[in-house]
C-alpha positions in Angstrom: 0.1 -20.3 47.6 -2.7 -19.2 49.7 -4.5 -17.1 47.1 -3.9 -12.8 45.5 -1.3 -11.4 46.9 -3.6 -9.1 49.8 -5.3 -13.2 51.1 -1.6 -14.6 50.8 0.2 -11.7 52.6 -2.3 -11.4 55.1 -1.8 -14.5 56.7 1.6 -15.2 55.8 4.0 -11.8 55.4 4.5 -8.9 53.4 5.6 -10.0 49.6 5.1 -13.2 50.7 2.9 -13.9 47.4 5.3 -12.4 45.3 8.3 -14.3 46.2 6.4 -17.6 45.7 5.9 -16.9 42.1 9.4 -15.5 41.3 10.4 -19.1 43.2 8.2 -20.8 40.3 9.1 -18.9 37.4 12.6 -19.6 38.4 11.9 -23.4 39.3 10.1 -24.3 36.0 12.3 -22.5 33.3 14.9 -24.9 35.0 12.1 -27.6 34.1 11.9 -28.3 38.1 8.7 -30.3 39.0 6.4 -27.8 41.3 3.8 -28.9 43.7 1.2 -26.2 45.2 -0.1 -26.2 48.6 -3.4 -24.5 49.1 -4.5 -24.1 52.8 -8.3 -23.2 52.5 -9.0 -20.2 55.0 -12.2 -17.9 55.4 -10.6 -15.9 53.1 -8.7 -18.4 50.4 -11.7 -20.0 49.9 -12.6 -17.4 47.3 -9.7 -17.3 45.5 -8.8 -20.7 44.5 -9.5 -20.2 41.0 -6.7 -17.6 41.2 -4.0 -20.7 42.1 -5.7 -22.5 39.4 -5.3 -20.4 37.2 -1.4 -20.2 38.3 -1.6 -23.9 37.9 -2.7 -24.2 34.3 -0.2 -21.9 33.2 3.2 -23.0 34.8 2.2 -27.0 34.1 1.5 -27.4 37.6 0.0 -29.6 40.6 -2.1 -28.2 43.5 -2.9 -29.8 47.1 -5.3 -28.3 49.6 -5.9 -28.6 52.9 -8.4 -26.7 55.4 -6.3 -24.8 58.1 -5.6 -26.5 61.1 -5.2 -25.1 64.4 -3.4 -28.0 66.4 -1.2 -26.6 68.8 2.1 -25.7 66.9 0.1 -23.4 64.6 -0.4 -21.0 67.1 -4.3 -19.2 68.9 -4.5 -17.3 65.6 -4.9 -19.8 63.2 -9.0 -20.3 64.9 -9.3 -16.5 63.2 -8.9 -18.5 60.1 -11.1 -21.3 60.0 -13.6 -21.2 57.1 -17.2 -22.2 57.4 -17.6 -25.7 57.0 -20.4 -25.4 54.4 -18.5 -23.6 51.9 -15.4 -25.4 52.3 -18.0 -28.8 51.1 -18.6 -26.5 48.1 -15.3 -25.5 47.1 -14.3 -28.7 47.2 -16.9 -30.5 45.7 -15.6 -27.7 43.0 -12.2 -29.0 43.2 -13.2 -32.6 42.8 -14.8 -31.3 39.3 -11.7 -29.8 38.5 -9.6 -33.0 38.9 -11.8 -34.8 37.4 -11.9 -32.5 34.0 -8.4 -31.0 34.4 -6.4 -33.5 36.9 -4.9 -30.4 38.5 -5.7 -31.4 42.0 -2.8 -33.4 43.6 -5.1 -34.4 46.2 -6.5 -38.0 45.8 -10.4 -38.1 45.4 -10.6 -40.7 48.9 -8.5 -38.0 50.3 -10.9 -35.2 49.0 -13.9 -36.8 50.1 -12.2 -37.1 53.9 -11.6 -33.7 53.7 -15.4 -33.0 52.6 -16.3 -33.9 56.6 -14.4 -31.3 58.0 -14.3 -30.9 61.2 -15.4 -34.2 61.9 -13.6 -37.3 61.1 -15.9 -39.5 59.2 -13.5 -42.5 59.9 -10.5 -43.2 61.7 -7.6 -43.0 59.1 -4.8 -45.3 60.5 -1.6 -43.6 61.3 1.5 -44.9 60.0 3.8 -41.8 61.9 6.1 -43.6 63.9 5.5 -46.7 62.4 7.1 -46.2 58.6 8.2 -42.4 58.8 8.8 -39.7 61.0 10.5 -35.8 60.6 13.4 -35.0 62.0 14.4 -31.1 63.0 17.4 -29.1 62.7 17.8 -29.4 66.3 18.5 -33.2 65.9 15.2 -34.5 67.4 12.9 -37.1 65.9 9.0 -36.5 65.7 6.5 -39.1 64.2 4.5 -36.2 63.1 5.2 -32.8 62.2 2.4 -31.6 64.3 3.9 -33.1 67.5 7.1 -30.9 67.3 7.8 -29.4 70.9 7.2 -32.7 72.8 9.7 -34.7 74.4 11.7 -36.7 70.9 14.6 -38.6 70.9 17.5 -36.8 69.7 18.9 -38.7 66.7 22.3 -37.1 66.7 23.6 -38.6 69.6 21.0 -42.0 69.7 21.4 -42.2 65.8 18.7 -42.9 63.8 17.6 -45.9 64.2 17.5 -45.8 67.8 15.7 -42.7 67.8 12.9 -44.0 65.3 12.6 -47.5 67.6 11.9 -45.0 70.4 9.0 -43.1 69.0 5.5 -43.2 69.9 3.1 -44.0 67.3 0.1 -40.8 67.7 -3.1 -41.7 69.2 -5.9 -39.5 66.7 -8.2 -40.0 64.8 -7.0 -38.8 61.3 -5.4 -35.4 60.0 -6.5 -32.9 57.8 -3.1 -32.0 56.7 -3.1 -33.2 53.5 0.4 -34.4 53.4 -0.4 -37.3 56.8 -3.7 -37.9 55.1 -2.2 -38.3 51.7 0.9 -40.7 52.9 -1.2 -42.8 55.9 -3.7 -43.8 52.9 -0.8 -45.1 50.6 0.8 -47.1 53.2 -2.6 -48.1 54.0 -3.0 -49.8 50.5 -6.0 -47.9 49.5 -6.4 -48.7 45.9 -7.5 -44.9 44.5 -4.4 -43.5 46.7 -2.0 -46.1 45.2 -2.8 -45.0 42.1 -3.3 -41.2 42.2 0.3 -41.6 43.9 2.0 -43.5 40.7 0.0 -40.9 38.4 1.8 -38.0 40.2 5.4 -39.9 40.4 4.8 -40.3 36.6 
């Protein structure tokens, strides 16, 4: 959930924003855990008090992530890259909020990563590859979901653990998707992410 529904639609589809909320009404009056993701735009920058506010009053948890313009996201998602300066402040704003609130899925060590967007302050080790991967409905096996449309094993005919013992670890630097960033600083023991995690599984 990107923001109102004119940001959300606009880079996602028409009634877009609207079927995400019908999905959770439906999914907490059946007392379903929700997650949020928030992908921070030019535009959803301003509006994240919106999701908040969405967040405080189904019960819920938000992540957020600056839009990333690897490869599979297509030329337009560099129309959508906010200004590095006020992403800082909103989420410098954010960190606040979890702190006060504890809305923010995000961990604070993966919050502060994010606050050096574009540039990687560290190299975050990569664990894709290594202790997980994503397979596709076409059978294949990625170690990332931002590699899809490379060569991958296909783990309906290798099986699984063939396929996984023939993937290639990535070679970056770190990931702004929040979900990578979030799961490469658990496995990488990182005491804050340890524990943000087994607040959340709580």
């Amino acid at each position: 959930l990107d923001g109102p529904a004119e940001v959300h639609d606009a880079v996602r589809e028409p009634g877009a924003h609207d079927m995400v909320m019908e999905a959770i009404a439906a999914a907490r009056t059946e007392g379903m855990t929700v997650w949020l993701t928030t992908v921070l735009t030019n535009e959803s920058v301003e509006h994240v008090d919106h999701v908040l506010d969405i967040a405080r009053h189904y019960d819920l948890k938000v992540y957020v992530q600056p839009v990333v313009d690897y490869d599979i996201c297509g030329p337009g998602a560099k129309k959508l890259l906010p200004d590095a300066e006020r992403l800082q402040e909103v989420l410098t704003y954010l960190m606040m909020v979890k702190r006060s609130e504890g809305l923010i899925g995000n961990s604070m060590e993966g919050l502060e990563h994010l606050m050096h967007w574009p540039e990687h302050p560290k190299d975050v080790y990569c664990w894709a590859g290594i202790l997980y991967a994503h397979i596709y409905t076409d059978g294949r096996l990625y170690p990332c979901f931002n590699m899809v449309g490379g060569p991958a094993p296909d783990a309906r005919t290798a099986g699984i653990e063939r396929a996984f013992a023939a993937l290639e670890s990535p070679s970056c630097p770190g990931c702004w998707t929040y979900a990578n960033l979030e799961l490469n600083l658990l496995f990488s023991l990182d005491p804050g992410v340890v524990t943000n995690s087994l607040r959340l599984l709580r």
